[in-house]
C-alpha positions in Angstrom: -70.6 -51.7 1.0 -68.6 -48.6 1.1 -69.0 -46.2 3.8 -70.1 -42.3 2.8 -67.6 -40.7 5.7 -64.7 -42.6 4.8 -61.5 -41.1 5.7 -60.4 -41.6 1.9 -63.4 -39.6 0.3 -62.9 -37.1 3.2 -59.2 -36.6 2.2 -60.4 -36.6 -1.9 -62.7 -33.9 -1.1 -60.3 -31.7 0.7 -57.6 -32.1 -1.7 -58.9 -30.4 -5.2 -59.8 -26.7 -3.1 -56.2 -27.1 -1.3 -54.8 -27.7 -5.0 -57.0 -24.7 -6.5 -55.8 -22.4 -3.0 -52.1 -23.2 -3.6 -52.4 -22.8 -7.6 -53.7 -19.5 -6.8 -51.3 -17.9 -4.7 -48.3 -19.3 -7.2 -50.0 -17.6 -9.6 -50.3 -14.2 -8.1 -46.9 -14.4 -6.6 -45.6 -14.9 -10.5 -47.6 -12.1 -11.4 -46.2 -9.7 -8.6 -42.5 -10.7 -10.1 -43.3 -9.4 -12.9 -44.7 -6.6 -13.0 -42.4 -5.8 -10.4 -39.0 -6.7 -11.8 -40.5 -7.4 -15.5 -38.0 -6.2 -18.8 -40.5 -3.0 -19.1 -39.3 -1.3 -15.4 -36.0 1.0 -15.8 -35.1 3.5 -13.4 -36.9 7.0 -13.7 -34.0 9.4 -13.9 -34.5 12.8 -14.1 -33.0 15.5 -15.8 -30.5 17.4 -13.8 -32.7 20.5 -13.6 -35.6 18.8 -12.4 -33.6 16.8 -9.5 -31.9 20.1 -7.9 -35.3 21.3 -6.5 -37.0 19.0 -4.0 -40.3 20.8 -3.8 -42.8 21.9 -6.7 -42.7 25.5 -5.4 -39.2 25.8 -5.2 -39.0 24.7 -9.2 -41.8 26.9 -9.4 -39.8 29.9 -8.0 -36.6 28.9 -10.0 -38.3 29.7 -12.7 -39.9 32.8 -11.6 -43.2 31.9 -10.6 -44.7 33.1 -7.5 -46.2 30.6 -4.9 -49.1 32.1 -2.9 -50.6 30.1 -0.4 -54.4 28.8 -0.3 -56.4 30.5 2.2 -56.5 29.4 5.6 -60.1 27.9 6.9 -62.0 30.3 9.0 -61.6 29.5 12.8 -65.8 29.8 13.1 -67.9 27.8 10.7 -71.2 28.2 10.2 -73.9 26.4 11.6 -74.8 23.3 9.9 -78.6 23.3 8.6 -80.6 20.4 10.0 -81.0 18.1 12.9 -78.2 17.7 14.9 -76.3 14.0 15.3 -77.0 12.6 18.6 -74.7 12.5 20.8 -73.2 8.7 21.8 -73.9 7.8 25.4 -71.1 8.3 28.6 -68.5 5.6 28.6 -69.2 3.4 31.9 -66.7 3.8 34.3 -66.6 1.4 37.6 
């Protein structure tokens, strides 16, 4: 008679989601090579008027352009409509 917690079915049962777990990350390490170092990635260079200037605006102005700023937020805001959140209680302090 063969026992149902053997030690052998315990180690069959263990080993084909370790197998599944391990072909898994091979795979997705593969995949990560290539796309990252695949035959398709070549080094973005830039033409030599587009590197000289380190921020959009100062292309922008370069070109004559003018950069205006977005307006700042107003220091009072209007009440919100509605209930207000409740408030969490006092930290305990001993």
């Amino acid at each position: 008679m063969q026992q149902h917690g053997s030690t052998n079915s315990l180690k069959a049962m263990m080993a084909r989601p370790l197998a599944v777990a391990i072909t898994v990350a091979i795979v997705g390490v593969l995949g990560m090579v290539l796309v990252d170092h695949g035959p398709w990635t070549h080094p973005q260079v830039q033409r030599a008027d587009v590197a000289n200037y380190k921020t959009t605006g100062e292309a922008a102005r370069a070109v004559g352009a003018t950069v205006t700023p977005t307006e700042p937020k107003r220091v009072i805001e209007p009440a919100v409509p509605g209930p207000k959140p409740a408030e969490p209680p006092a930290p305990y302090t001993q």
